[in-house]
C-alpha positions in Angstrom: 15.0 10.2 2.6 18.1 12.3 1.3 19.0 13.9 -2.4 22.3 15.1 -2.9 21.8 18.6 -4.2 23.7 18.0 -7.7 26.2 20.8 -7.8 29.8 20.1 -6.3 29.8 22.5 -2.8 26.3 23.8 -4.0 23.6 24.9 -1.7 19.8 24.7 -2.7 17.5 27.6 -1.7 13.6 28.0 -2.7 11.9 25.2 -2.3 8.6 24.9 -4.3 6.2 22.6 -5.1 5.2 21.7 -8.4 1.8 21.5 -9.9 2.5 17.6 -10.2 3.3 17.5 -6.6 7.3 17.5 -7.3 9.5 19.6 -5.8 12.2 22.0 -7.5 14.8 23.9 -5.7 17.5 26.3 -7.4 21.2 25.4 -6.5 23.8 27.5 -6.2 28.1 27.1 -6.2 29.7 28.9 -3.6 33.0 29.4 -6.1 33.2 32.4 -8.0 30.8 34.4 -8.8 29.2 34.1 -12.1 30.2 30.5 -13.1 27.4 30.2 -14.9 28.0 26.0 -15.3 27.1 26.2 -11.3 23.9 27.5 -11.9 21.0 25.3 -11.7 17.2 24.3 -11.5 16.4 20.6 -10.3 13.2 18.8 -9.4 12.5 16.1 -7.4 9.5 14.2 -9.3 6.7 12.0 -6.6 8.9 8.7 -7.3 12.4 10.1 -6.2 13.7 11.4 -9.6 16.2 14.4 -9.4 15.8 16.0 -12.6 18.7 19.6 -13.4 18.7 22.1 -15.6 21.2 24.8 -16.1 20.2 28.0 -16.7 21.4 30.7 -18.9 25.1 30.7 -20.5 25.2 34.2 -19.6 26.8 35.4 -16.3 23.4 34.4 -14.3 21.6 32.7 -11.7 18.9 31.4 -10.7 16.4 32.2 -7.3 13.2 32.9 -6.2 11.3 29.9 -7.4 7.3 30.7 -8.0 4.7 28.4 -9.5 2.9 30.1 -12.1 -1.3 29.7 -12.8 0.2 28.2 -15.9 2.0 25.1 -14.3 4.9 26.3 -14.9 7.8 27.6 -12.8 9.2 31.0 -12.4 12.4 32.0 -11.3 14.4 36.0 -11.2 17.9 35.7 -12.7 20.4 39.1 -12.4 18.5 41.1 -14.6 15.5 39.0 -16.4 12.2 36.9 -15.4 12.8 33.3 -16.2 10.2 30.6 -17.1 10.7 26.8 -16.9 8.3 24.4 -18.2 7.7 21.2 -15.9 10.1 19.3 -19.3 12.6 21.6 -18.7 12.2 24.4 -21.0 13.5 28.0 -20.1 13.1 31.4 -21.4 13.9 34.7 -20.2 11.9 38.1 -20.5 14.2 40.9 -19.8 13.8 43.4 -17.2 14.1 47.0 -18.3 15.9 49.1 -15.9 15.6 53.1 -16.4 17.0 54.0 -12.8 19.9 51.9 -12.6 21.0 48.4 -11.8 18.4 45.8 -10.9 18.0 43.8 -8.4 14.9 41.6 -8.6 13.7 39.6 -5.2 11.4 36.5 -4.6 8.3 36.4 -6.7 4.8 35.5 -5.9 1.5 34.2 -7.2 -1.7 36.6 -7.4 -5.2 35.3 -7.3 -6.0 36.6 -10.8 -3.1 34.2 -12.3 -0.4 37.0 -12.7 2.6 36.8 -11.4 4.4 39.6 -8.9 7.9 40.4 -8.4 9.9 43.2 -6.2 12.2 45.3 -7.9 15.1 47.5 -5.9 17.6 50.0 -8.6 20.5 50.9 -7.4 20.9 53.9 -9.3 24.8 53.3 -10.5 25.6 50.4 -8.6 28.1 51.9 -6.6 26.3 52.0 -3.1 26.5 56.1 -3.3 23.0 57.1 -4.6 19.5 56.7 -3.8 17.4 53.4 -4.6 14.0 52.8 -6.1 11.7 50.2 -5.9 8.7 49.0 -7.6 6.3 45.7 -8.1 6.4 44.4 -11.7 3.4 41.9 -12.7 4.3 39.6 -14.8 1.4 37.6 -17.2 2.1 33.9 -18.5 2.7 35.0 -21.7 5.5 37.0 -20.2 5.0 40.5 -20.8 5.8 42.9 -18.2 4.0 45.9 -16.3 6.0 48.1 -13.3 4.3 49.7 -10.6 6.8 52.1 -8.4 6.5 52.3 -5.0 9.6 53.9 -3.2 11.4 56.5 -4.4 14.8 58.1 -3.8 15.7 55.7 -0.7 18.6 56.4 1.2 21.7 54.2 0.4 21.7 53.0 4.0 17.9 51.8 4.0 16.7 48.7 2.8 13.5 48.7 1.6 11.0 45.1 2.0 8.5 44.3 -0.2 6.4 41.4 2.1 3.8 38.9 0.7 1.1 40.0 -1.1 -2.3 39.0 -2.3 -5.5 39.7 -4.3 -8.5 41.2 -2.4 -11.8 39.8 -3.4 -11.9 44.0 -5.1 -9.2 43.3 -8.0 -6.8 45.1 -6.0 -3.3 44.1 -4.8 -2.3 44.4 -1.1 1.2 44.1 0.0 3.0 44.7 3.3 6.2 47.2 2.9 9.0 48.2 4.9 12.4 50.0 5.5 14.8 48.7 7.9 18.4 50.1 7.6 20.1 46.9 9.2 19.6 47.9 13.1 15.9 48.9 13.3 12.8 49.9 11.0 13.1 53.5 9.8 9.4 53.9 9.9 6.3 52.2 10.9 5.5 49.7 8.1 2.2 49.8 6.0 -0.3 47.5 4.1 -0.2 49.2 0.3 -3.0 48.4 -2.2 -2.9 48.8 -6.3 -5.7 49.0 -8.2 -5.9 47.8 -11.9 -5.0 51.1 -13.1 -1.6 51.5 -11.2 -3.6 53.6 -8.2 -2.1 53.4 -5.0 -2.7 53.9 -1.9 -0.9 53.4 1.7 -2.3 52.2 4.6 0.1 52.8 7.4 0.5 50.2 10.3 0.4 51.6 14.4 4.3 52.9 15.6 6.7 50.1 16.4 5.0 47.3 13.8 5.2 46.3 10.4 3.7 43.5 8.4 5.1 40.4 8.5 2.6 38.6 6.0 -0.6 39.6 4.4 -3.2 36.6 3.6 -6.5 36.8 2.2 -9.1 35.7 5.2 -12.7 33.8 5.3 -14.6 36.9 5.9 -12.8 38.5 2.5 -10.9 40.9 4.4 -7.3 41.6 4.3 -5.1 40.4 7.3 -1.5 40.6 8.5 0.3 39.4 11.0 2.1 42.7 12.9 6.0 42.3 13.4 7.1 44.0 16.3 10.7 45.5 16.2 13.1 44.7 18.9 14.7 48.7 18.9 10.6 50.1 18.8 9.1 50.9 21.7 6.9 47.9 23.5 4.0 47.3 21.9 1.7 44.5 21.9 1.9 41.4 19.4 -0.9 41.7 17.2 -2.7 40.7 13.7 -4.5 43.7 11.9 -7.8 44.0 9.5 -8.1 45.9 6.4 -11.8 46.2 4.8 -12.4 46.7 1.7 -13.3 50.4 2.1 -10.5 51.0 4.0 -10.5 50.7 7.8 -7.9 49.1 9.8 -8.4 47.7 12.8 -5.3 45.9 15.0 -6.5 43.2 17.8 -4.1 42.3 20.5 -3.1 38.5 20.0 -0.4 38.3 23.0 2.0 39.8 25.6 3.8 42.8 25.0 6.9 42.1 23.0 10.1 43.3 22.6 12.0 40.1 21.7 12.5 41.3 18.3 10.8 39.7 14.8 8.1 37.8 17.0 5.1 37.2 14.7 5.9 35.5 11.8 3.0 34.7 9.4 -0.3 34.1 9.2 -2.5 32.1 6.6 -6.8 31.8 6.1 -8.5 28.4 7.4 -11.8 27.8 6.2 -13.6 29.8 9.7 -10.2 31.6 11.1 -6.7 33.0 10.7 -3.6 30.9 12.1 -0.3 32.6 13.2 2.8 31.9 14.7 3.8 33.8 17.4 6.9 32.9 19.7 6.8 29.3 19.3 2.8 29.0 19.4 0.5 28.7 17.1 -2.2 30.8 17.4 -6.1 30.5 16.1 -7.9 33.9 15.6 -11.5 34.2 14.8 -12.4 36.9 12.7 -13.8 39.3 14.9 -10.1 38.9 16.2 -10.5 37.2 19.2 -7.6 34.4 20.1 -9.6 31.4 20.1 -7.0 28.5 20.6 -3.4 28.5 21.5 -1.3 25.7 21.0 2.8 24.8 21.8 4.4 24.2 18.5 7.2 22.8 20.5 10.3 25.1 19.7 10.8 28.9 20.2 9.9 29.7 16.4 7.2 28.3 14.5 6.0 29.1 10.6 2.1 28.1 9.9 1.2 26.6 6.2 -2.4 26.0 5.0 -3.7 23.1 6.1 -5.7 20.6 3.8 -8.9 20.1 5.6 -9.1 24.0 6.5 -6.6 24.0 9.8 -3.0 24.9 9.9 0.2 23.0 9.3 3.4 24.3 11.1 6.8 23.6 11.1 9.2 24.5 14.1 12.4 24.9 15.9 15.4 27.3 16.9 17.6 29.5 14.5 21.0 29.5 14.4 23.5 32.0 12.7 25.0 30.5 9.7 28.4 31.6 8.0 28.1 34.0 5.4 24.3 33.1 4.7 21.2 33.9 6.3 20.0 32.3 9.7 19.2 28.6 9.7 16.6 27.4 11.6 17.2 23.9 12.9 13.8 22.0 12.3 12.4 20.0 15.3 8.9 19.3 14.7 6.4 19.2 12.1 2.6 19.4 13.1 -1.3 20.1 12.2 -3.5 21.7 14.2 -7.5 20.9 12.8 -10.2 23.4 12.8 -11.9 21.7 15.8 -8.1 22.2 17.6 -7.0 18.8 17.8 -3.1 19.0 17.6 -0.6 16.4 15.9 2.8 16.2 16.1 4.0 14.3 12.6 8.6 14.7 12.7 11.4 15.8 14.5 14.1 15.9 12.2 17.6 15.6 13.0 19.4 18.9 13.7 20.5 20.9 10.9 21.3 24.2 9.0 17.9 24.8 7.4 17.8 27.4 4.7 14.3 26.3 3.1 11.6 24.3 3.7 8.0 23.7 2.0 5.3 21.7 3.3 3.7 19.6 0.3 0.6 19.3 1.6 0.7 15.4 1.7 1.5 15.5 5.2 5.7 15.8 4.4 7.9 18.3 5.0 11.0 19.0 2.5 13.7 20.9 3.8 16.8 22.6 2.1 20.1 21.8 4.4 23.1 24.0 4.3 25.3 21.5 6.5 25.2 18.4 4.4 24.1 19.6 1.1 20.9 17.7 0.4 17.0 17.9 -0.1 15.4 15.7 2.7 12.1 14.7 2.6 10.6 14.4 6.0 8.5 11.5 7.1 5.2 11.9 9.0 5.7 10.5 12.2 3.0 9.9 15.0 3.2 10.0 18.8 1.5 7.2 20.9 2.3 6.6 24.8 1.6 3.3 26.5 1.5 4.1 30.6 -0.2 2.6 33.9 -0.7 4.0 37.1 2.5 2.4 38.3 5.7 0.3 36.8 3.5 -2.8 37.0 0.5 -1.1 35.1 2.7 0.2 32.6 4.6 -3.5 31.9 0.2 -4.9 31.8 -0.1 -2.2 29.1 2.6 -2.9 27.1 1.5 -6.3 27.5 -1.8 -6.1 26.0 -0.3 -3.7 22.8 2.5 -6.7 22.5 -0.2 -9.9 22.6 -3.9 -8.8 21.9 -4.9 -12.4 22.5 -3.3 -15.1 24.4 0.4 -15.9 24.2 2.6 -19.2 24.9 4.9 -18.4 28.0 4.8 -15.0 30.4 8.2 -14.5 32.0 7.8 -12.9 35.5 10.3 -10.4 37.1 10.2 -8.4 40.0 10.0 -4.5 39.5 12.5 -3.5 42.2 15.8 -4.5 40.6 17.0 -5.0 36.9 19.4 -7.9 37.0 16.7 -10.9 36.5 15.3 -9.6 34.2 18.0 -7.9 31.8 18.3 -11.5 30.0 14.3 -12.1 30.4 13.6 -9.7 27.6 14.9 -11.5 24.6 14.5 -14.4 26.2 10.3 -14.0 26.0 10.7 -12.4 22.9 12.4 -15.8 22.0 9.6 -18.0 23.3 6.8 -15.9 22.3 5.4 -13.8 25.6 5.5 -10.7 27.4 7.9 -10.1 30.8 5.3 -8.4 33.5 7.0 -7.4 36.2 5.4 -8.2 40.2 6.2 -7.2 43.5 8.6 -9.3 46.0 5.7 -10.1 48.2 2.6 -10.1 46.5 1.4 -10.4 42.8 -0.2 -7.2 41.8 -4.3 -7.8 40.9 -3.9 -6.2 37.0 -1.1 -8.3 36.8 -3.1 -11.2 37.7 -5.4 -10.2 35.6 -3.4 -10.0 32.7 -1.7 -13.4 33.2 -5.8 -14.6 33.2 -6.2 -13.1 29.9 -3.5 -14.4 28.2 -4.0 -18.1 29.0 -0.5 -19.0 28.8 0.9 -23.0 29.2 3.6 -22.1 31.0 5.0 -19.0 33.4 8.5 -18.2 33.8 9.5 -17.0 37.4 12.5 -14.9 36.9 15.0 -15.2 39.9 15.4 -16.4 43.5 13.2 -16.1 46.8 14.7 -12.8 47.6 13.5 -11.4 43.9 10.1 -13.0 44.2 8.6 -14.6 47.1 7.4 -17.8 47.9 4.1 -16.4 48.4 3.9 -14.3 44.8 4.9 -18.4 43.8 1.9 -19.5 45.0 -0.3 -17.0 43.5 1.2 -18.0 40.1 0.1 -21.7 40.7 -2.7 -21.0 41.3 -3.9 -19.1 38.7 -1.8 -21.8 36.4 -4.0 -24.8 37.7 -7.0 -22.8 37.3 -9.4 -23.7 34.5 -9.1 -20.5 32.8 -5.0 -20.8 31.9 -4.1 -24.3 33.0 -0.2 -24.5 32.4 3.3 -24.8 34.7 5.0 -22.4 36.9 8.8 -23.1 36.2 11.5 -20.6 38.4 14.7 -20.0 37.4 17.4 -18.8 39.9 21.1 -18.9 40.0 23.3 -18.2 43.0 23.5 -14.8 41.7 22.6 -12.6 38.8 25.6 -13.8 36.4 24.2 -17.3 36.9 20.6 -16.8 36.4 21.0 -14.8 33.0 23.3 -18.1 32.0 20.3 -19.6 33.2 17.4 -18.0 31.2 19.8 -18.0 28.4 20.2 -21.8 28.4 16.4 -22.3 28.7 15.3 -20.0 26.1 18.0 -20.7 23.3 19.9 -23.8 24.6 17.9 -26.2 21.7 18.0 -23.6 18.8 21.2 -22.1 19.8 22.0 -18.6 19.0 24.5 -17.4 16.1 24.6 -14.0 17.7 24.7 -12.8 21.2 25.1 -9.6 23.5 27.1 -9.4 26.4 26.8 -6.6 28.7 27.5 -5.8 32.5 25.3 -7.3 35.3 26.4 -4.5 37.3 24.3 -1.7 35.9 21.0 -1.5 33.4 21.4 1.1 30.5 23.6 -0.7 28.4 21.8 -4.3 28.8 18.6 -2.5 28.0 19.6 -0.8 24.8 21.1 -4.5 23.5 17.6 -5.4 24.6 15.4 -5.0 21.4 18.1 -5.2 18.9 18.8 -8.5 20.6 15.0 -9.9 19.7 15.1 -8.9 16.3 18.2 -11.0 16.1 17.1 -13.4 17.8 20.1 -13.6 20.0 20.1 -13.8 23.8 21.7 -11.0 26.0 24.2 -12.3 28.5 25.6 -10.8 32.1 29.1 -10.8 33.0 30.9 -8.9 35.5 32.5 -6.1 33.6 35.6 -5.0 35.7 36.7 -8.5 35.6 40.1 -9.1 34.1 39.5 -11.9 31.9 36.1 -13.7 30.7 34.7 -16.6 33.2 34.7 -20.8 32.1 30.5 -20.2 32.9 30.3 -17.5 29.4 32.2 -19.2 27.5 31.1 -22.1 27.8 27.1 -20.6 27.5 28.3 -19.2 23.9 30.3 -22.4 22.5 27.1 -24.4 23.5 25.1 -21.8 21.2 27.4 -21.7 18.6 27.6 -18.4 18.7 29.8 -16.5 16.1 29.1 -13.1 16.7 29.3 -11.5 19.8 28.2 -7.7 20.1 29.6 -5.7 23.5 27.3 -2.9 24.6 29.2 -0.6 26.4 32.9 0.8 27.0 35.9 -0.4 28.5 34.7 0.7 31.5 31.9 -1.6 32.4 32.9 -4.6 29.8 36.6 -4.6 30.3 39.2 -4.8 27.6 39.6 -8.5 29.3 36.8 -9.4 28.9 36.7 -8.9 25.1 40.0 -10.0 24.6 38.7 -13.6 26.3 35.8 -13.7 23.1 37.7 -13.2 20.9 39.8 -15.9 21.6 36.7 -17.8 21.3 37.1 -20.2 18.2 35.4 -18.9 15.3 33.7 -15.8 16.9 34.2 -12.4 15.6 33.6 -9.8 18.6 32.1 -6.0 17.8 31.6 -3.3 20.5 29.0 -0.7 21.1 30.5 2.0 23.1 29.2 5.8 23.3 30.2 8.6 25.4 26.8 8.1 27.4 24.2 5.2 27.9 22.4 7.2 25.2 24.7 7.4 22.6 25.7 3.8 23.4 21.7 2.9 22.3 21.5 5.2 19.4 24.9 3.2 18.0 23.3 -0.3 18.7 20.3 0.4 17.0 22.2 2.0 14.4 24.5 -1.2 13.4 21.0 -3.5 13.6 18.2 -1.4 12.2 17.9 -0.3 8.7 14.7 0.6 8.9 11.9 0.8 11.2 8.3 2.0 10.9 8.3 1.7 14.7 10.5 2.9 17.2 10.4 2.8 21.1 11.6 5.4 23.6 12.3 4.5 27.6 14.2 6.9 30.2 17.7 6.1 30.5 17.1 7.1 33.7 15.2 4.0 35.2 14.8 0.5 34.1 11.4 -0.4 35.1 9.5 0.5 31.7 12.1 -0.5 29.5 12.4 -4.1 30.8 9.1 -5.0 29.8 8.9 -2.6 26.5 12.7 -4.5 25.2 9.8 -7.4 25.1 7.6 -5.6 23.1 9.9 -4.1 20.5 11.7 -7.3 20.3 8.9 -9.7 19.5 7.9 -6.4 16.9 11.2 -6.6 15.1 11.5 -2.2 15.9 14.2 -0.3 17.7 14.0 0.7 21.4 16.1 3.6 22.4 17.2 4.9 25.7 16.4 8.2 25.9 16.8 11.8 28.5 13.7 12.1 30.8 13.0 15.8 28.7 14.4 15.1 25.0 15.5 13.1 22.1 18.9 12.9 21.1 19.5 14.1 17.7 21.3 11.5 16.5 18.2 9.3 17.0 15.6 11.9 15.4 18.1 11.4 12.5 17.9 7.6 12.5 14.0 7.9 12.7 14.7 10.1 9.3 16.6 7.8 7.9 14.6 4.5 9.0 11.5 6.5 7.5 9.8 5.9 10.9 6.4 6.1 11.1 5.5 6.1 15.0 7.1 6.3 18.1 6.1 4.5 21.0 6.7 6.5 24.6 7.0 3.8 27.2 6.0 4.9 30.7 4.1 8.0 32.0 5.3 11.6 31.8 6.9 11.3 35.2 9.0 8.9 33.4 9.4 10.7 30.2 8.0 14.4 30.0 5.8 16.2 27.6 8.7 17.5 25.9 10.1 13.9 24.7 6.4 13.7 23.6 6.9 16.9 21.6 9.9 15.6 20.4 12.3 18.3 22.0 16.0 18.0 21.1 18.7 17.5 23.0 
């Protein structure tokens, strides 16, 4: 699900959840600066509702959402501390500025209910003279205390103020920084402020400063250790600070020199989680790594989890124009205390500015490219595999029909042709398609066919498909007591003639009002008509593509199921411009094709044109046709997409149909020789 940010060319930024689970987000113009009418706070309420306010008249903006212990939110305009109310009031506490012109940065919440933000003064403004920066701590009823912390900083030096919490002392830790735009000027530190405004600096080992600072189970403070790409190699680390004082780093990883690797690090019930070059990382507190798990892309960002594990979101960044790096999200996860890991979304590929886990198992992201606040659907991974191609069709047979079914339709599992017009045709009649050998019926097939107790089996194809002898076996266990029933073959003189064939038999008495035609001469595009064809109960037809013109046999199949809709899948190149010019001559038929620049794209737009939604959807390797012939069956008779995908990744135009269908699952067909851990992770492509 989408939401237009509501700002002509805006961009949202900071997004934050609400104490009633909403989510606001400030959005910004990119005209000219200081239009104050393009300045703007919005939330999204629980049941879709985008609610905007503007902020000040004045020449302002608004950033660096924080919810307050008060329920309300908290924002840092130019030069003042803003406070929104969940209705939608605002007010504005002015920031004093003795040393020059402010510039206040994101805000965040301390565990004593006050509220903290960095403050950088450029002394006239004018980039020539030295900076200072402090904390101020801001109460709900909005008065304002400063705490300085730098002094004097060159021009050419940037100083960071990281994230910061409350030790279980009353005191405030916060990891600091300078970095002058190539490398970090000095070592970075873990600071701590008393009450009283003491500080004191606890300075991190050379080449390392603190990426984030959480609060962990044993009450001590801990922080994930940046390394710096221009420092000298040092090892990826997380680092301890007791109460009285001592700091202790542990050694998490490799050496690194990669530049920025660790990124944060939150508390779990029993351990600290961090991300570290694309894995998620689970650290006891004596420091010891104690789990390691692939988040699935090359950086990663860990959230609390709700049951005392870590959530994550992950992917690759990209450089954006004029705005900070994007990183394009590609999968959303939990990892539990116990280390089970899930793998919930892979969005679709885009310019990610902000995102915020809501804790109800969705990720919201802000996205630069189209403008919009999506909400991310949870999505679960389940594979259905054999030992072999005939296993696997058995399996998918048993999640299609738990209990008995009507009709099986039996193909061989050497060649495609047969059975590239069996699919919908069983999803038509109510069965699976198991596939068999030429010569001999495997026993789990068998086995299957035993258990579903059908009335009649469909042999798919001649002698030279399926043996006499595989025929015999199929009587047999048809006159047996257990699934008494028929054994009908159907064969044509070739594979245009047995598709007619199947086609006749299937949907001859109902007729069909829609149908797919696709080339008998290769699979991919057959099989991606496949599914969409059963949840349109429409039969999928073979012609001979490179012919000229369409043959007497096809047109003759369509006018005897009134057919008046007729979808190509595939180009000009394998369904010939002939060939559609002869349907639509057809009477009364209206003619559509389906044509992408690969078999993959070809089954994204398919599904696309059929599906508006789908809490299911099926992946198969483009690459083969054995899984796919009997899973079109099963996502057929289950009314859900089936896609054609690369042996090691998802297309992104289909993780952003899953996003829009509000998918649920997805269903891997075949073993990972078929399609690899990474389509299991949900890896791009």
């Amino acid at each position: 699900m989408k939401y237009p940010v509501p700002k002509t060319l805006g961009e949202a930024a900071g997004l934050i959840k609400g104490a009633d689970g909403s989510i606001w987000f400030s959005a910004e113009d990119n005209g000219a600066f200081g239009d104050a009418s393009m300045r703007s706070i919005s939330h999204i309420s629980t049941t879709g509702a985008v609610t905007t306010y503007e902020v000040s008249s004045q020449e302002q903006y608004a950033e660096g959402l924080v919810l307050g212990s008060d329920g309300n939110m908290w924002f840092t305009t130019t030069d003042s501390i803003g406070r929104i109310t969940p209705t939608g009031d605002i007010s504005y506490f002015p920031v004093s500025s003795t040393d020059g012109f402010p510039d206040l940065q994101q805000g965040f919440l301390g565990s004593d209910g006050d509220l903290w933000f960095p403050l950088q003064e450029d002394q006239n403004g004018s980039g020539t003279l030295p900076k200072n920066v402090s904390l101020l701590r801001v109460d709900t009823a909005g008065d304002i205390s400063k705490f300085p912390v730098f002094s004097n900083l060159p021009e050419t030096d940037s100083e960071t103020l990281g994230s910061a919490v409350l030790g279980h002392d009353g005191d405030l830790y916060f990891a600091d920084s300078i970095y002058n735009g190539k490398t970090f000027t000095e070592s970075g530190a873990i600071e701590r402020i008393a009450p009283d405004g003491t500080a004191h600096k606890f300075a991190l080992p050379a080449g390392a400063v603190a990426g984030a600072i959480t609060l962990g189970p044993d009450d001590n403070i801990w922080a994930s250790a940046v390394v710096d790409a221009n420092a000298p190699t040092v090892p990826e680390s997380v680092i301890k600070l007791t109460p009285g004082g001592t700091l202790t780093s542990y050694a998490v990883g490799p050496d690194s020199t990669d530049g920025f690797s660790g990124t944060n690090i939150v508390a779990g019930t029993s351990a600290l989680w961090e991300a570290f070059d694309g894995n998620i990382i689970q650290i006891s507190t004596a420091g010891k790594v104690v789990g390691r798990y692939k988040s699935g892309a090359a950086q990663a960002f860990v959230y609390p989890g709700t049951d005392g594990g870590v959530a994550f979101a992950s992917g690759n960044y990209k450089n954006v124009p004029f705005a900070e790096p994007a990183l394009e999200i590609q999968t959303v996860g939990t990892v539990s205390p116990a280390g089970a890991l899930t793998t919930y979304y892979a969005s679709s590929t885009s310019d990610i500015l902000s995102f915020q886990w809501d804790g109800t198992g969705h990720l919201w992201l802000a996205d630069s490219n189209d403008k919009t606040i999506a909400k991310a659907t949870p999505l679960s991974e389940t594979r259905i595999a054999g030992s072999s191609r005939y296993a696997t069709s058995v399996a998918i047979s048993q999640a299609a029909y738990p209990g008995t079914a009507p009709v099986v339709f039996v193909a061989t599992g050497l060649n495609y042709p047969d059975a590239l017009s069996a699919a919908p045709a069983a999803v038509k009649e109510g069965g699976p398609l198991l596939l068999t050998s030429p010569n001999s019926l495997p026993s789990d097939v068998a086995a299957e066919i035993t258990r579903l107790k059908p009335s009649r089996i469909v042999i798919v194809g001649g002698t030279s498909a399926i043996s006499a002898a595989v025929e015999q076996q199929l009587d047999t266990l048809a006159s047996s007591e257990s699934t008494p029933g028929t054994v009908d073959r159907i064969a044509g003189s070739n594979r245009y003639q047995t598709s007619d064939l199947v086609t006749d038999d299937a949907f001859g008495t109902s007729g069909a009002t829609s149908a797919f035609v696709a080339t008998g001469q290769n699979y991919p595009d057959a099989l991606a008509a496949s599914a969409a064809a059963g949840k349109l109960d429409a039969p999928v037809i073979l012609v001979k593509g490179t012919a000229s013109a369409l043959d007497d046999a096809t047109t003759q199949l369509l006018s005897t199921l009134g057919a008046t809709s007729v979808d190509i899948a595939g180009g000009t190149t394998v369904v010939s411009s002939g060939v559609q010019s002869g349907l639509a001559a057809l009477s009364g038929v209206t003619v559509t094709r389906f044509a992408g620049s690969t078999r993959y794209n070809t089954s994204e737009l398919i599904n696309k044109a059929v599906f508006s939604s789908a809490g299911t959807a099926y992946f198969a390797t483009g690459t083969g046709f054995a899984d796919a012939l009997s899973g079109a069956a099963l996502a057929g008779s289950a009314g859900d997409p089936l896609y054609v995908v690369k042996p090691t990744c998802v297309p992104s135009n289909v993780a952003s149909d899953l996003d829009t269908y509000a998918t649920s699952t997805v269903t891997l067909l075949g073993g990972t020789s078929a399609l690899t851990p990474a389509v299991a992770e949900l890896e791009h492509c």
